[in-house]
N, C-alpha and C positions, 0 to 999 in steps of 0.2 A: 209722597215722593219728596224727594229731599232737593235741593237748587240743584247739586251736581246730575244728579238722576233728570230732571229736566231736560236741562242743558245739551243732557248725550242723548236725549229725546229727538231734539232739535237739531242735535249735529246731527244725526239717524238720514234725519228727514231731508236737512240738507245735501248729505252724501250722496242718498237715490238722487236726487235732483240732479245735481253736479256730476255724475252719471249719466242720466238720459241727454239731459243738452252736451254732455260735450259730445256725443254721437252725432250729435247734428249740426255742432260747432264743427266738429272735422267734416263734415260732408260741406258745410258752407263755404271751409279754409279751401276746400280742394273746389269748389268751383269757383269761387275767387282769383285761385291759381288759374286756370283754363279761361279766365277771364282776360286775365292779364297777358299771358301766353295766345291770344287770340288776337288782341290789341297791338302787339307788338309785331304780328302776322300781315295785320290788317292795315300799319302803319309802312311798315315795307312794300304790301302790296300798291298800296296808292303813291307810295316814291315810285316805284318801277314804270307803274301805269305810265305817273308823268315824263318820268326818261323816255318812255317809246312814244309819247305821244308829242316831246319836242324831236325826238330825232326823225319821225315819220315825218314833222314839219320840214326838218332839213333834209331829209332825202326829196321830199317833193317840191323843195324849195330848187334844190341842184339839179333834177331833170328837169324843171322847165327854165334853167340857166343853159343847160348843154342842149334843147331843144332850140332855143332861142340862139345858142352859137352853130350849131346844124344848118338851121334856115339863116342864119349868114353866110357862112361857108359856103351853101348851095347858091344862092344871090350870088356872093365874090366870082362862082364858078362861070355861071352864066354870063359876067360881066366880060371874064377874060377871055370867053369865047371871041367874045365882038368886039375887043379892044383894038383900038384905030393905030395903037401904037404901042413897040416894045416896053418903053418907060411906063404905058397906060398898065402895061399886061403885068412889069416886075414889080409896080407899086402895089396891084391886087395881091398879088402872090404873095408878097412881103405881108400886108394887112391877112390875107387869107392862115398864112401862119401864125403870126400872132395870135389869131383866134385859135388855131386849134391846140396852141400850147396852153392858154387860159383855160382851153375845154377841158383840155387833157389833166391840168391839175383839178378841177372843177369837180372832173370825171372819177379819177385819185381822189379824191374825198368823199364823195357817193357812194364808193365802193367801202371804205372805212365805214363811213357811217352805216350801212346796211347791216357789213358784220356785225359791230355794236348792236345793229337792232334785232339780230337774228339769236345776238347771246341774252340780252333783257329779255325775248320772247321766252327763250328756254329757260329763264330763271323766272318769268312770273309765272306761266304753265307749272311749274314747282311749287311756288307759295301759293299759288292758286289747290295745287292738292292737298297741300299743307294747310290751308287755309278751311277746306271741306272738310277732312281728316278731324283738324281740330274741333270744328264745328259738331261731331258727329259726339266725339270726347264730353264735351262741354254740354250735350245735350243731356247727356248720359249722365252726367255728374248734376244735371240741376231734374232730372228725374229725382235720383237719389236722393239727393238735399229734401226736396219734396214729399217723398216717401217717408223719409225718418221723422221729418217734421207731421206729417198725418199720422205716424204708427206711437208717437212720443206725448201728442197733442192731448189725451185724453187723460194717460196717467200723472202728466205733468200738472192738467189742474187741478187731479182728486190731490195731487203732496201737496202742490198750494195752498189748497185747500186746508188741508193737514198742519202744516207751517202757521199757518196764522190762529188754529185753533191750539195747538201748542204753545205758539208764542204767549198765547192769553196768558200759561199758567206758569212763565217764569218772570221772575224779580225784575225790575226793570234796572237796576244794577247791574244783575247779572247777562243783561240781554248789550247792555253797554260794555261790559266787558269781553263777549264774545266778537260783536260787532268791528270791537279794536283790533282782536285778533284778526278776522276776516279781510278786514282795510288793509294789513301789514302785508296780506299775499303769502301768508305760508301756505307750505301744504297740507295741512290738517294742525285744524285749530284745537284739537281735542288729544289727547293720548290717554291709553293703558298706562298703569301701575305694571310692570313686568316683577313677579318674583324671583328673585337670586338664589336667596338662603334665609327660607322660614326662619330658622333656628337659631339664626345670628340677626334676625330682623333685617336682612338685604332688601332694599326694592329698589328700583331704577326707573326712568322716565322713558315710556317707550318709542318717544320721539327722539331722544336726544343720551339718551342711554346714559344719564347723570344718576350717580346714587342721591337717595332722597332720603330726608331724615325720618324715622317714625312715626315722628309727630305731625308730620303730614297724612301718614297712612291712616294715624288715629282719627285724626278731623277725618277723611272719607270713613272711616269704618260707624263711626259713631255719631256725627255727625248730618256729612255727606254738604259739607259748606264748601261752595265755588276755592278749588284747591291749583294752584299755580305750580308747573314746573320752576325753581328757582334758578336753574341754567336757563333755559330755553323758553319760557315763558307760557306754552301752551296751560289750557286746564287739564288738569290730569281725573282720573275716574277708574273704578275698579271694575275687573267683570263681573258679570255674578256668579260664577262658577268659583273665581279666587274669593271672591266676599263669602262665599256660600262656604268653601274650604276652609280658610280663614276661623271663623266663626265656628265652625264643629269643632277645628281644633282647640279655640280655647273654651269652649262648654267642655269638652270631654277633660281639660287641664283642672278645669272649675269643680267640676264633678268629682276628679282624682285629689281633689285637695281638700274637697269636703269630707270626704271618705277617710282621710288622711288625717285628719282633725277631729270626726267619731271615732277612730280607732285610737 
């Protein structure tokens, strides 16, 4: 086998790989997601909690302020029964009002605050279904995750496997230069030869669709030495089908020309 033939060995092996995990990479991405979306449920729910749980303080804070001005009022009441004197009786009255205008705005606030707490109830009762809801979501996506990962797990170590007995048998040159490729994050480190026009010697880089000189084609055909796009940098490789085409065509030219030369 020639380095190039290697190499698309390796890419091969690579591809199924980069394959199966990203199955499981998107099932991991998507309960990541439902992690996050759950977190951001579950940070709101504990804000609300604490809202209902101070304003509950202040609503039980204000009935026992308006309990505490009731059992005055009823006191002042009692007093003005028995007052010894009108002065005794308008000073109560006076104090008796005061309290209950204090109550009454005291009163006026307990009643805000209650609405307040009655709209928090109906909004954490919400994130609270939202909250389940999600949960149920997120259960279901880390099954999944799980699942791909047990169905991926077996064939994943036979390519492993595969990969490193491969690797044995290319050039460590050439394993540095795929390697480069890999690091840079393209999407495919490897491309087809695409044919144009046999007969005018056309080929193109099937990555990047640059015409490519012949004498690139010849190194694959004759060859088969680690061959570089010159736009776009990938290793380029021919199928076997176009090698295989290729190749009868020019035996059969070879053949026409020896023929051509006894006659």
């Amino acid at each position: 086998m020639s380095v190039t033939e290697k190499l698309l060995a390796l890419h091969r092996v690579d591809q199924k790989l980069t394959g199966l995990k990203s199955r499981l990479r998107q099932a991991e991405a998507y309960l990541r997601q439902q992690d996050t979306i759950l977190s951001e449920i579950q940070k709101t729910h504990a804000s609300l909690t604490s809202q209902v749980r101070q304003l509950e303080a202040t609503v039980h804070n204000d009935q026992n302020e308006i309990n505490a001005f009731d059992d005055r009022i009823a006191k002042l009441r009692e007093r003005m029964q028995t007052a010894s004197s009108s002065k005794e009786h308008s000073a109560l009255l006076t104090e008796m009002n005061t309290i209950k205008a204090d109550r009454g705005l005291i009163e006026t606030r307990a009643v805000e605050a209650l609405e307040q707490l009655d709209a928090l109830k109906a909004k954490l009762a919400e994130i609270d279904a939202q909250r389940l809801e999600r949960e149920k979501v997120r259960g279901v996506a880390a099954q999944d995750r799980d699942k791909r990962h047990t169905d991926i797990a077996e064939k994943v170590s036979e390519l492993e496997a595969e990969r490193e007995r491969v690797l044995t048998e290319v050039p460590p040159s050439a394993i540095t230069a795929y390697n480069e490729l890999l690091e840079l994050g393209l999407d495919d480190v490897m491309a087809t030869v695409e044919e144009q026009d046999r007969r005018n010697k056309e080929y193109s880089c099937g990555a990047c669709y640059t015409h490519l000189p012949v004498e690139q084609l010849n190194i694959l055909m004759n060859r088969g030495d680690l061959t570089k796009c010159p736009t776009c940098g990938v290793i380029l490789y021919l199928e076997q089908d176009l090698f295989d085409s290729i190749t009868s065509d020019a035996e059969k030219k070879r053949k026409r020309r020896t023929m051509e030369t006894l006659d």
